[in-house]
N, C-alpha and C positions, 0 to 999 in steps of 0.2 A: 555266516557273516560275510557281509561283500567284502572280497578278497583285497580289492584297489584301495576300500577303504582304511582296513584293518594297514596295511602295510604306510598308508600314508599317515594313517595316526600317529604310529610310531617313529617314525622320523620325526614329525610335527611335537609330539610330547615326550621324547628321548633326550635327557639330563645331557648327555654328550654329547649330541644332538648338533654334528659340524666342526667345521674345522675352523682354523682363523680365518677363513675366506670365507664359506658360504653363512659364519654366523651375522659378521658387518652387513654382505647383501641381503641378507631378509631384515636384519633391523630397518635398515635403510630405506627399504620398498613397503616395509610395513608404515615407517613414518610417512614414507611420499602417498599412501594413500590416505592415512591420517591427516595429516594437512591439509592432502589437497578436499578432502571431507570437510574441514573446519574451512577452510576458503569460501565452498558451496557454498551453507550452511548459513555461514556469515552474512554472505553476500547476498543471496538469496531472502536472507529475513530481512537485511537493510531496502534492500528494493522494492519490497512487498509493503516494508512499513513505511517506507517515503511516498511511495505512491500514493497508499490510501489515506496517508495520515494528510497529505496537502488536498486527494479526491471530497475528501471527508469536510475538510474547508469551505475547499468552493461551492460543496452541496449546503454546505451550514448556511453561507449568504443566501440562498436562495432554492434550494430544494431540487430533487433532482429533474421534475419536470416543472415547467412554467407554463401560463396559460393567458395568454395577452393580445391587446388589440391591433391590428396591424396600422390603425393611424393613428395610435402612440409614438411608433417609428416618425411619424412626420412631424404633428405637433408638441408631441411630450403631454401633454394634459388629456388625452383622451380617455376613455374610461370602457369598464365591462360592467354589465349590470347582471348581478351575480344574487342571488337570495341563500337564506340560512337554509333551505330546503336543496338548491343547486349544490350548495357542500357538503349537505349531509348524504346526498347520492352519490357525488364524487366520494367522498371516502367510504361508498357500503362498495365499494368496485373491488375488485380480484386485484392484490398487487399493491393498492393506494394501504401506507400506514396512515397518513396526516395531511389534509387538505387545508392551506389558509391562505384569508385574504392580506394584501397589503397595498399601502397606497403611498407612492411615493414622490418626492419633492426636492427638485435643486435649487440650491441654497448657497449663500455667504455667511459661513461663522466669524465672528468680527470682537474683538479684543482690541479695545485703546484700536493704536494703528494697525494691527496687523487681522489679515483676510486669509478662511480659508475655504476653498471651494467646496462644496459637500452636498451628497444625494440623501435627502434625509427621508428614512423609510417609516410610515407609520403602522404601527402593526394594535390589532384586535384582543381581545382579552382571549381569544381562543388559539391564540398563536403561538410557535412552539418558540419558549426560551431558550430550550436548554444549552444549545451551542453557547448563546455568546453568556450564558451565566458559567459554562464552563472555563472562558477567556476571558474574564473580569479577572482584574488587577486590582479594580477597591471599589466599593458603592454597590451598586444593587439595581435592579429594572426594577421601575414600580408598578405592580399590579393595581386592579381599581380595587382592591381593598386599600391599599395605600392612601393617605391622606399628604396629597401635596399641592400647595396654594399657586398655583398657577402653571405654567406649561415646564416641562422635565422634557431632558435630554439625555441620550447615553454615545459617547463618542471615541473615536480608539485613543490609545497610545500616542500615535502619534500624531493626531492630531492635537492632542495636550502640551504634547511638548510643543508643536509648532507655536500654537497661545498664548503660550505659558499659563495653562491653565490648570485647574486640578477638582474634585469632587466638591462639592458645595458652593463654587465661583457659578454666579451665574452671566451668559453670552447672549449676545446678540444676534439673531441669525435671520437674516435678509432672505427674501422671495420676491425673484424678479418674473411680474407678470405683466400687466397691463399696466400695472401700477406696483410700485414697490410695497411691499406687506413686511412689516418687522415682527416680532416674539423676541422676548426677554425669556430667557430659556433657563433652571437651573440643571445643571450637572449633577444628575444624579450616580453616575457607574460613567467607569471607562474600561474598556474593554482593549485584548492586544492575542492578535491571532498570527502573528509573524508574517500574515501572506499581506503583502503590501499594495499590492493593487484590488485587495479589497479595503482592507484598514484606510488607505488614504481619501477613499470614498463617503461609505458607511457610517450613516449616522442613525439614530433608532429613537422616536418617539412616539407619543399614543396618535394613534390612528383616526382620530375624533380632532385632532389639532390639525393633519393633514386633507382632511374631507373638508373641514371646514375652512381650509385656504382655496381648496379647490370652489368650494361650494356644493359639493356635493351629499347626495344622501346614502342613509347607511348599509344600502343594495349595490352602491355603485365601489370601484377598486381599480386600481391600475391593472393588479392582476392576481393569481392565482398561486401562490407555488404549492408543490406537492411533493411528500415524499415518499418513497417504497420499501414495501419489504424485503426486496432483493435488489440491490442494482444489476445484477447482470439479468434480471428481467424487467429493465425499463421500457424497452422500447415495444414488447408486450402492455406492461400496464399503460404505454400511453394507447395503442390500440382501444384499450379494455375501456378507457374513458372519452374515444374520440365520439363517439356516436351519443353519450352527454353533452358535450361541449359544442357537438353541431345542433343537437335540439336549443343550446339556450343561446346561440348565435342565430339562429332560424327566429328567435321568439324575442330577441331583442333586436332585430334587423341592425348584428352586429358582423364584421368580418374577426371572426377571433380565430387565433392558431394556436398550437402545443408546440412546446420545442423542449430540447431534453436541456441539460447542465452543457453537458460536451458540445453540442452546437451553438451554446451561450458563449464557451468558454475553448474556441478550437485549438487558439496558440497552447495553453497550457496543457490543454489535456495528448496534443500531440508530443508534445514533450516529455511527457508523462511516457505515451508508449515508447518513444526513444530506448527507456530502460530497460523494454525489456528485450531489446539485445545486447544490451550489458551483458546479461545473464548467460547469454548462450554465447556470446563471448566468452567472460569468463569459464562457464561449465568445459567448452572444448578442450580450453588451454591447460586446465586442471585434469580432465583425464588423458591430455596427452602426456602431461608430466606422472601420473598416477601410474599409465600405463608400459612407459618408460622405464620407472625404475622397477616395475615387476619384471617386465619382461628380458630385465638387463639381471637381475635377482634369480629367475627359474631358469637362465642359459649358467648359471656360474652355479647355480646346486645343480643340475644335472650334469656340466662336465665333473664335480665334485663327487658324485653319486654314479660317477660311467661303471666301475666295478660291479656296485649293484644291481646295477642295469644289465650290466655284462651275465650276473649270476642268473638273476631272472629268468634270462632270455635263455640262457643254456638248460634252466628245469623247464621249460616248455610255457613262458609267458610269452601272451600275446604286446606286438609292438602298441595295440590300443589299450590294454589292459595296465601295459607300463605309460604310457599318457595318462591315461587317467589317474595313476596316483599320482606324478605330480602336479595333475591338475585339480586335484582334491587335496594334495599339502598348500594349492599357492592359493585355494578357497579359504581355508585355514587362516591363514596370513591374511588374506583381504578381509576376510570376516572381523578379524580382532582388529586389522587399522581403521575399519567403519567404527565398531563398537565404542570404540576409544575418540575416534573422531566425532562422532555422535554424541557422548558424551560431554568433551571438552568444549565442544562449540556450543549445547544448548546452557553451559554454565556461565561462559562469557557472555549469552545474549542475553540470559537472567538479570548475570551484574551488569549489563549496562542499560538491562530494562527497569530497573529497579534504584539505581544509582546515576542513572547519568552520567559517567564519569569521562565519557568522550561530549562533550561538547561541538557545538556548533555556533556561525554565527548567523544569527534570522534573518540579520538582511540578504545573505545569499543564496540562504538553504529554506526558508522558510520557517524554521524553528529552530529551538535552543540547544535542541541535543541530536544524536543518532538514532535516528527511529527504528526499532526491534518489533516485530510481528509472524507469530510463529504462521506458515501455512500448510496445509496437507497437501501439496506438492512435495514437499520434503520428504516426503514416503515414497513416492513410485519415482523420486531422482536419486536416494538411496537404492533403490532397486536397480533402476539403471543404471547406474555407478559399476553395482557389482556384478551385472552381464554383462556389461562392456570392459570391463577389466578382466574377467573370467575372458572371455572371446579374443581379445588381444592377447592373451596366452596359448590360444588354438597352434599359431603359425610356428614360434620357440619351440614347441614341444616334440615337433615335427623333428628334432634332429633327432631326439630318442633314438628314431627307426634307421637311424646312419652308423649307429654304433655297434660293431662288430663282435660279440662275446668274448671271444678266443684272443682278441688285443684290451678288450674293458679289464678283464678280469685280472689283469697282468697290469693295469694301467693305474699309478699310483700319484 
């Protein structure tokens, strides 16, 4: 049996196992890496889920790549002329989950007196719902199985409240072209995603009400959006699709371009990265305090342990042989304050994954609660944690070799 190890067990699992001093410093350092484990942990999962949970939004509005005309930029009305064949190759692509068209339209939503500005998106029977059905508050998107007598609208939160309007009220909502265009619109869903600078926009109707403002036919779209099976390979899948979208700008003698979400969206998604030096803010400051009170823990058990030291040394142990037990008693200690740490923290993310009981408020944070999202990073920062706590116990251990036998053994 490895000798270092046997002798550090038994200090590590001896019933009497210290005195009044060295038993408080190892509780202490076992808690400070415990904590500072549930710190990570915590923090680590809120970052990872606020990120993606607000990423996940702004991709909802509009997909993570977009594909649109460059003198849309100038006049707003311009179009891509796009066929049911060009999407079915965009989506047979490496990378593309979901290719669809939409056509969209600004607009005055109009209640008695009150106005309120609104881009109103018209989307195709092939188009993916499921974001904003998963952000409905009441009502429903109507599919053309649906039987509804005239033109249907779905609008956020807050724009109902601005209205005062609610699911069955039908609105009036203006298009300023050449000529003013009205629709009597009903309400059918209203929808509420916390992120305000889309909600305050976003409006959602059939895409056949919107072509038909424009005047156009059912080949023609404002544009494209797309989304992926991996985001961290978008800028490949837009690769994968560019050499489609220049045959069918070639063949409609259009100027059309690709742009991702994040170049849609730069203020936010740079702010998004911001967080993730939270992170390594945080991580430092946590193993500086982790490492702290171990290293303040292994100098008061080894004066506390000088005797043993002293005896060791005198039957013929090596000064590296006596480091390594107490650097396999303070692996011991770090081990079980991860385990413990690790444990306490994935049960606090649970109850607030599951319960909500920390709250938020949307207008500031984007959503109603603390966002919890477990990641596999949390494995090799666990690891890390515990080489770099093990390694900050390299330099303490160094006095081992300062202690004299023939005064240890004596020294009480």
């Amino acid at each position: 049996m490895n000798f270092e190890l046997f002798i550090a067990k038994r200090l590590y699992l001896s019933r009497k196992g210290g005195k009044k001093i060295s038993r408080p410093a190892v509780t202490i350092a076992q808690w400070g890496v415990t904590i500072g484990l549930i710190v990570m942990m915590i923090s680590l999962a809120i970052v990872v889920g606020f990120k993606n949970e607000v990423r996940d939004k702004i991709i909802g509005f509009g997909g993570e790549i977009q594909i649109n005309n460059y003198e849309t930029a100038i006049n707003g009305d311009s179009y891509i002329s796009i066929t049911d064949n060009d999407v079915a190759e965009i989506n047979s692509c490496e990378g593309v989950l979901h290719a669809q068209r939409y056509v969209q339209k600004p607009g005055l939503l109009a209640v008695g007196d009150e106005y309120e500005g609104v881009l109103v998106k018209g989307i195709d029977k092939d188009y993916d719902t499921s974001f904003f059905e998963q952000h409905l508050v009441g009502g429903n998107i109507p599919n053309e199985n649906d039987s509804i007598n005239g033109y249907w609208i779905v609008i956020s939160n807050i724009m109902a409240k601005k209205l005062n309007c609610t699911i069955g009220d039908k609105i009036n909502v203006y298009f300023i072209q050449e000529s003013i265009k009205a629709r009597r619109m009903l309400i059918t869903g209203i929808y509420e995603t916390h992120l305000q600078e889309m909600d305050n926009i976003f409006a959602i109707t059939d895409i056949k009400t919107t072509r038909r403002l424009n005047g156009w036919n059912a080949g023609q779209a404002t544009g494209v959006e797309i989304f992926v099976t991996e985001y961290e390979k978008v800028e490949e899948t837009r690769n994968n699709i560019a050499t489609i979208v220049s045959k069918i700008a070639e063949r409609n003698q259009q100027s059309l371009y690709i742009q991702t979400t994040e170049e849609l969206n730069p203020a936010l998604f740079a702010w998004l990265g911001v967080l993730n030096q939270t992170v390594w803010v945080i991580l430092v400051l946590v193993l500086g305090i982790a490492g702290f009170t171990m290293t303040s823990g292994l100098l008061i058990i080894i004066l506390e342990k000088s005797s043993l030291i002293g005896i060791l040394k005198a039957v013929g142990a090596h000064n590296i042989s006596i480091r390594k037990v107490f650097l396999y008693y303070s692996c011991f200690v770090i081990g079980k304050g991860m385990l413990l740490g690790n444990i306490i923290a994935i049960l606090l993310c649970l109850l607030q994954e599951y319960t909500g009981i920390i709250a938020l408020d949307p207008e500031m944070y984007y959503m109603n609660k603390v966002p919890i999202e477990f990641s596999w990073i949390m494995i090799p920062m666990n690891i890390f944690m515990f080489i770099i706590s093990v390694a900050m116990l390299l330099v303490p251990s160094m006095l081992i070799s300062k202690i004299e036998p023939s005064k240890a053994i004596k020294f009480e």
